[in-house]
C-alpha positions in Angstrom: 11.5 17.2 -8.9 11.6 13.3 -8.9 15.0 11.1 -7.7 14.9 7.5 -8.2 17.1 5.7 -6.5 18.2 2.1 -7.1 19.7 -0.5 -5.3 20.2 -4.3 -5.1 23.7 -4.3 -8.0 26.3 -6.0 -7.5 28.8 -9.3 -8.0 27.4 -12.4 -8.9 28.7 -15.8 -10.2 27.2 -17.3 -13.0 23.3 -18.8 -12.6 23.0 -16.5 -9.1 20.4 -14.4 -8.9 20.4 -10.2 -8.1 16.9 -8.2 -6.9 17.0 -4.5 -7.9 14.9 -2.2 -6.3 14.0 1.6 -7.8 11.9 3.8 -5.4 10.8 7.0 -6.8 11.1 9.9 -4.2 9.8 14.2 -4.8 6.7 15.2 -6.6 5.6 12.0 -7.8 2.3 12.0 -9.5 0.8 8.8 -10.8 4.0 6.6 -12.5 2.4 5.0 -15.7 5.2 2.7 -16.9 7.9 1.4 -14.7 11.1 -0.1 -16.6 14.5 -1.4 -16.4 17.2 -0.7 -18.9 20.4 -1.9 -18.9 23.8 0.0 -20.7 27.0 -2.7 -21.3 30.6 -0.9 -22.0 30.9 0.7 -25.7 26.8 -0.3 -26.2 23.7 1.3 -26.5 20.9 1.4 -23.4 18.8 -1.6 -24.0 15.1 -1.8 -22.6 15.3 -5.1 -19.8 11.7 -5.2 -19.0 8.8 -2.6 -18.5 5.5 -2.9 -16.4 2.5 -0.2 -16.7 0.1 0.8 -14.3 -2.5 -2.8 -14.9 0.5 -4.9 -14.7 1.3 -5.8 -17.7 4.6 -6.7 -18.6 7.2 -6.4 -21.5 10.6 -8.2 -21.5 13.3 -8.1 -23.5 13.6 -12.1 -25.4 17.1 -12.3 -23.7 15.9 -12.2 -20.3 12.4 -14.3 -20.6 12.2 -17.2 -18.3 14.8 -15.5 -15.8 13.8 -12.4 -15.2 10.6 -11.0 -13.7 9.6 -7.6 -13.1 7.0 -6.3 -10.3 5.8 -2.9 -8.8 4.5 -1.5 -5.6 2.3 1.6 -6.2 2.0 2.5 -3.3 5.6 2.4 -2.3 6.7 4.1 -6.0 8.2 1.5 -6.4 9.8 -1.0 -9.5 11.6 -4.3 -8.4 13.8 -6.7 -11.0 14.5 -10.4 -10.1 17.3 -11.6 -11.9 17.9 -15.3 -11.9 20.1 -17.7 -13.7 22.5 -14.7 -14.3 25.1 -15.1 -17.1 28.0 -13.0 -18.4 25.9 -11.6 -20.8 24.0 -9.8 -17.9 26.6 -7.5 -16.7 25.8 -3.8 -17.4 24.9 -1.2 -15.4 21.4 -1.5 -14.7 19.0 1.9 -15.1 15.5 2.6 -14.0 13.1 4.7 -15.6 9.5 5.8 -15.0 7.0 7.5 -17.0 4.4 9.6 -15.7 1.1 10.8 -16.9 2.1 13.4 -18.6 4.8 11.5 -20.3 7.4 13.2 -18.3 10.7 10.7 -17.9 13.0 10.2 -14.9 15.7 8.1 -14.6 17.9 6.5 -12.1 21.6 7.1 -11.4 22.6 3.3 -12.8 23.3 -0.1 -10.6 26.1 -2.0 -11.5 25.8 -5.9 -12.2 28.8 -7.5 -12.3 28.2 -11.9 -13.3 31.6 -13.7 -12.9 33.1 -16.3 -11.2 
């Protein structure tokens, strides 16, 4: 069994900035991708940004220039700095990770919240 469990959600004003943290936790055998989703109310989950095992990253054109994302290997863990928040942010925020076998966990969700 793998948990991941995020952190780092929140309330924000407008053009803050939010770091969410994911650490993956129980049988964890070699993560592959790392990624952020995010789910507004009455929308579909949305890929945020992904990062695999080399570091490359993928984000979503929404969130380039403000958002970065980052991972720790060796701490299982996926990180996601927000800056320049807007509105248009707020959703509640899930991670996932992929493992070598393609198996996929996901987080419980992370609220952000951007409003003044």
């Amino acid at each position: 069994q793998v948990q991941l469990v995020e952190s780092g959600g929140g309330l924000v004003q407008p053009g803050g900035s939010l770091r969410l943290s994911c650490e993956a936790s129980g049988s964890v055998f070699s993560i592959t991708t790392m990624g952020w989703y995010r789910q507004a109310p009455g929308k579909q989950r949305d890929l945020v940004a992904s990062i695999i095992r080399r570091g490359t990253t993928n984000l979503a054109d929404s969130v380039k220039g403000r958002f970065t994302i980052s991972r720790d290997d060796a701490k299982n863990t996926v990180y996601l700095q927000m800056n320049s928040l807007n509105p248009d942010d707020t959703a509640v925020y899930f991670c996932n990770m992929i493992d070598y076998r393609s198996r996929t966990y996901w987080g419980q969700g992370t609220q952000v919240t951007v409003s003044s």
